[in-house]
N, C-alpha and C positions, 0 to 999 in steps of 0.2 A: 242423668244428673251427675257431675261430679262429686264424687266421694270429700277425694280430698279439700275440696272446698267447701262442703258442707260441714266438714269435719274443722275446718281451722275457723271456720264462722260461731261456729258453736265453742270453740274455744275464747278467740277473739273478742265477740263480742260481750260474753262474762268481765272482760277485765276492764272493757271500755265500760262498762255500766259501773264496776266496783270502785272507779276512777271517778265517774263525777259522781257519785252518789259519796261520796268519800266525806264532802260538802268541803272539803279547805280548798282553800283559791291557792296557796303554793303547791299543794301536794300536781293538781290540773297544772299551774305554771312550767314544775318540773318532765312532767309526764307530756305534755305537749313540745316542751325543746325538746326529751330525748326523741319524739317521734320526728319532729322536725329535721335536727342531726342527721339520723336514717336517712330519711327521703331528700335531702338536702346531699347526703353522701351518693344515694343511687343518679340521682340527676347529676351530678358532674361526672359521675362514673361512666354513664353511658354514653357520655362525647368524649369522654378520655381513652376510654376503651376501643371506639371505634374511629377515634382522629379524627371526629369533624372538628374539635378543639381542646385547649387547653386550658382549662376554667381554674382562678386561682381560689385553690380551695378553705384557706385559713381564713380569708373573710366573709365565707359563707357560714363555715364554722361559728366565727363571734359573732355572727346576728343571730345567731339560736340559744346563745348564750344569756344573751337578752330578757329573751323569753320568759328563762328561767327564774330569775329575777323582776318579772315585768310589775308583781304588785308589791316587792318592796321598795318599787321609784313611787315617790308621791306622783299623784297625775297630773301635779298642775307642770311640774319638771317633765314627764316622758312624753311630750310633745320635741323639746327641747332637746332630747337625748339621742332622740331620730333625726330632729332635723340637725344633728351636729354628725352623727354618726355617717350619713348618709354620703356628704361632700365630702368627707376623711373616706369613705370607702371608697368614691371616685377618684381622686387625690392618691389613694396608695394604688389600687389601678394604672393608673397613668403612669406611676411611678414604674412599677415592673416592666411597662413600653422601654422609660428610657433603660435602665439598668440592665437589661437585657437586650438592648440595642437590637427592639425589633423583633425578640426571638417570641414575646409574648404581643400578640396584635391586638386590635381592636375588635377582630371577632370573640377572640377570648374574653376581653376584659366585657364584652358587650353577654355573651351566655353566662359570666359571675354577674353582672347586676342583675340579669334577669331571673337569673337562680334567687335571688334575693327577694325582688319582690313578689316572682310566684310561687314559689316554696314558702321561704322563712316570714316573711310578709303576709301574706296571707292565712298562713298557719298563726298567729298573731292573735285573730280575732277570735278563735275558737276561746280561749281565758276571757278574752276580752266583752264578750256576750256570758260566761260564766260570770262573769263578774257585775255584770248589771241589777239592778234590783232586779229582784226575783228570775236572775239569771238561771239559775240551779235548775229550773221549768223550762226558761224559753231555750236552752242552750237543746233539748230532744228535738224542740221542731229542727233544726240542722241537721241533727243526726239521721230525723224520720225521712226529710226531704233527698238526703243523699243515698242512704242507704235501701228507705225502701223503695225511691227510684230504680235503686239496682236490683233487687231483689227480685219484682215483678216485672221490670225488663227481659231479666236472662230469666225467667221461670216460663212467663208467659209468650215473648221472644223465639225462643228453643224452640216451642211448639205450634205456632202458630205464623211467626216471620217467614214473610216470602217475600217483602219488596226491600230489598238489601237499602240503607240510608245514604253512608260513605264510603267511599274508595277505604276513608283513611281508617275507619274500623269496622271493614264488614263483613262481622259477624253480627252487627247491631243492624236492627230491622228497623221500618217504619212504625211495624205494629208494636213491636217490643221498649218504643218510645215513648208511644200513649199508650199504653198497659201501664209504663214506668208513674208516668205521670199522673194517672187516673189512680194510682194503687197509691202512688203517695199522699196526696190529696185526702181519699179516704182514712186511711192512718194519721192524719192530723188532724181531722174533724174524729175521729176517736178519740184521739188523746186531748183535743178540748171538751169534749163531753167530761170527760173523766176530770179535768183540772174544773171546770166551773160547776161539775156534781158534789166531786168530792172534796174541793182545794178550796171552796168558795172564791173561787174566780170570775170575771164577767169579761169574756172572749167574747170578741163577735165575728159568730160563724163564718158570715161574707168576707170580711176581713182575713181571716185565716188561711181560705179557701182562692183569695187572690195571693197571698203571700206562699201559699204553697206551691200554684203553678207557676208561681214567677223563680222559686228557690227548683224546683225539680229541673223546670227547663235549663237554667244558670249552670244546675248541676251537671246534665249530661251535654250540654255545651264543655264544663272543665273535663268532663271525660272523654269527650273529643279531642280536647286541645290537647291533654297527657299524650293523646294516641298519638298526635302530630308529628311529637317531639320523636317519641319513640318509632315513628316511619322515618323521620329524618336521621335519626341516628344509627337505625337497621336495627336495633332490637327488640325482641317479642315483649317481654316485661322489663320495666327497671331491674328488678334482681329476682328472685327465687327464694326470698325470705320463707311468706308465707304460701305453704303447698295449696294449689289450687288456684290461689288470685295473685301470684309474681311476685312484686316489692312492697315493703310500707306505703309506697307513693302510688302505685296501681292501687291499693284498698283503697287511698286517702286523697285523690286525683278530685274526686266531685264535691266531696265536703269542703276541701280547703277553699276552692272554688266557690263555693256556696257562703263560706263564712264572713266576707267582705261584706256582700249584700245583706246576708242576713242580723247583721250585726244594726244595720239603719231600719232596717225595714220592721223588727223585731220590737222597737222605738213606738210602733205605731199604736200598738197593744199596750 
């Protein structure tokens, strides 16, 4: 078992709890653009770094910005705000094409949108699920789904994985997939006992229980894709932030992933 990953996990995940347990929807607003920023920062960095392209990075920047601010826009405006923001970031893209006569392409301008909508975009809905009625509760199934996919992947994974899954990260096993997915499952049907015992809540188990293997697999689907990027661009982690698991964007690869869906699906409850 690594040390050092156990050791930043035990740090990490105290502050992620102290955070939405916090209950203010700004203090979450702010705390998810800064992590946004980060991981928004590691992703252009490792096409920059390694010249598959030149991502322009100031409009990456002001979509996380957004964020920060997302529940002082009324909501019936931040529909509005996106979809104005969205053509003006194509629009100043295109722009750097001519102005630079060519020196910035369309692969570039093409990994800044995409930086956009799987980073900053996606990182989005994590406030966005806090912020639903009795979001403050549904906002853990995300976390449960992502993280203790990972947990019981690489614990049970390590020991147990012999049929390797993908080229694109294999260290990840068949077994250590359904371990992932069987381990999360159960940690959500826990943490509904506990909300309809103790929260007077009315969860319904079958419910939950499809919504969890639908968010786990979704999960390690975005921990896939992370890898992808990072086979394409030749680097082992986005950065070295955190000892043990790489970048802000290697810890936050399958949550972010997971927050789109689970932001509808959550709806159901």
């Amino acid at each position: 078992m690594n040390l050092k990953r156990i050791i930043s996990g035990l740090i990490g995940l105290p502050i992620v709890i102290l955070v939405f347990l916090s209950g203010n929807i700004h203090i979450i607003d702010i705390a998810v653009s800064i992590t946004a920023l980060i991981s928004v920062y590691e992703y252009l960095h490792c096409f920059k770094v390694t010249k598959k392209a030149k991502p322009i990075s100031w409009i990456c920047y002001a979509a996380c910005l957004i964020i920060a601010v997302l529940h002082f826009i009324p909501s019936d405006y931040l529909i509005y705000i996106i979809a104005v923001f969205i053509p003006l970031a194509i629009l100043s893209l295109f722009l750097h094409i001519i102005i630079t006569d060519l020196k910035i392409t369309i692969i570039d301008i093409a990994v800044t949108l995409f930086g956009i909508c799987y980073v900053v975009l996606f990182y989005t809905f994590i406030p966005m699920i806090y912020g639903l009625e009795k979001g403050e509760f549904y906002v853990w199934y995300t976390v449960i789904a992502a993280w203790g996919t990972d947990v019981f992947a690489y614990a049970i994974g390590r020991r147990m994985g012999k049929h390797k899954f993908s080229k694109i990260s294999p260290n990840k096993s068949i077994e250590g997939c359904i371990s992932g997915t069987v381990g999360a499952i159960v940690l959500s049907i826990i943490y509904t006992l506990i909300l309809n015992k103790c929260f007077q809540f009315n969860i319904n188990y079958l419910i939950i229980l499809a919504i969890s293997l639908i968010l786990s697999l979704i999960g390690q689907i975005g921990d896939f894709s992370a890898s992808s990027i990072k086979r394409y661009t030749g680097v082992k982690d986005f950065s070295n932030l955190i000892p043990g698991h790489g970048g802000m964007l290697d810890r936050f690869d399958s949550l972010i992933f997971i927050a789109p869906f689970a932001y509808f699906l959550l709806m159901l409850i």
